[in-house]
C-alpha positions in Angstrom: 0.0 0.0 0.0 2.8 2.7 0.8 4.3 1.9 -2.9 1.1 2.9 -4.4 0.6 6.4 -1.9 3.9 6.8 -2.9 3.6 6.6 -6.5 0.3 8.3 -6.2 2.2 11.8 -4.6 4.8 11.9 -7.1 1.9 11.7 -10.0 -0.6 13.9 -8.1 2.3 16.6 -7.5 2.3 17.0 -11.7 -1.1 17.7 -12.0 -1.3 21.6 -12.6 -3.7 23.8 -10.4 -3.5 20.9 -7.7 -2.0 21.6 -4.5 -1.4 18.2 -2.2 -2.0 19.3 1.7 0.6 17.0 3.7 0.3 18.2 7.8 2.5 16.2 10.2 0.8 14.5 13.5 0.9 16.5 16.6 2.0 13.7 18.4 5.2 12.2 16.4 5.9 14.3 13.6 4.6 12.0 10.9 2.7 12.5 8.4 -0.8 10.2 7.3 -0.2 10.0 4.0 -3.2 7.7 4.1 -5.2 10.7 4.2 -5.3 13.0 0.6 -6.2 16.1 1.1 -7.0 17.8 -2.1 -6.9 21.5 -3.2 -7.6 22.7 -6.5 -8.8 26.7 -5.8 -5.9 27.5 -7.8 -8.2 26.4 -10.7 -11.4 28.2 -8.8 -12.4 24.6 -8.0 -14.0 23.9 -4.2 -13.8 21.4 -2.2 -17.5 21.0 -2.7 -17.3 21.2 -6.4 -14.4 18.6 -6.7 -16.3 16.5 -4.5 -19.3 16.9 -7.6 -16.7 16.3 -10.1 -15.0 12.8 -8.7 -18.8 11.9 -8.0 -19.5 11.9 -11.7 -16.6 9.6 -12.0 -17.7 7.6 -8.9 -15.0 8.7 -6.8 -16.4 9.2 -3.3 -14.2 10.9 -1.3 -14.6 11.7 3.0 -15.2 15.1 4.1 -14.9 18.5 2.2 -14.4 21.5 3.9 -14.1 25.0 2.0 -11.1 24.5 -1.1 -10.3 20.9 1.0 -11.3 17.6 0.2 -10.3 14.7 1.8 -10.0 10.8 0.4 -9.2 8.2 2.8 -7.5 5.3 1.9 -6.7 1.9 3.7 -5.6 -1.6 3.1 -8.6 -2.5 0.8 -7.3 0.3 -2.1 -5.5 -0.9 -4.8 -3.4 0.7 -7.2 -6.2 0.7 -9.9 -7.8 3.2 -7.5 -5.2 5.7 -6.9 -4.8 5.4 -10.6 -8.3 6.2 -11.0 -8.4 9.3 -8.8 -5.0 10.5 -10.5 -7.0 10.3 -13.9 -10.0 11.6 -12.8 -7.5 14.6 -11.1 -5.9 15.0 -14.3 -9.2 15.3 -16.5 -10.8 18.3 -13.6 -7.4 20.1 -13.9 -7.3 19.9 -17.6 -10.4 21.4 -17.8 -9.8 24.3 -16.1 -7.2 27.2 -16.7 -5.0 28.1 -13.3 -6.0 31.7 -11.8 -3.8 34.4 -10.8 -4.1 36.1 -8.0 -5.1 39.4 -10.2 -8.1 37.9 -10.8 -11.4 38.8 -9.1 -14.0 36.5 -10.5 
């Protein structure tokens, strides 16, 4: 499993407008990579709206809050499913153009 949340970082880090939210625990220092937290407001994406947008590819993700989504992962994923949410990633931030901070709408 840590191969493929390995793999899928070093993909998901390429993806343009994307930004990968990696907090270390409180109590060691690590981090839970098990736990993607996904921003794409760069693109003037939501968490809510990426949440819509992985739905339609049935990609069901944990909690969204403001520009943050959140996938879990566990023993039972694969690596056809971090492929699938790389994809999926890929296809949102391809259809959208990255926003500079000049602009207001």
């Amino acid at each position: 499993m840590a191969g493929n949340l390995d793999e899928f970082y070093r993909k998901a880090e390429n993806i343009p407008g994307l930004r990968l939210l990696r907090e270390c625990s409180e109590k060691d220092g690590s981090m839970d990579q098990t736990k993607i937290d996904l921003d794409m407001s760069a693109l003037g994406i939501s968490g809510a709206r990426l949440e819509e947008a992985l739905m339609e590819r049935n990609i069901f993700c944990e909690l969204t809050t403001g520009n943050i989504l959140m996938c879990m992962t566990g023993i039972g994923n694969t690596k056809a499913d971090y492929d699938k949410l790389l994809e999926a990633l890929q296809e949102i931030a391809a259809q959208e153009e990255p926003r500079s901070s000049d602009d207001t709408g």
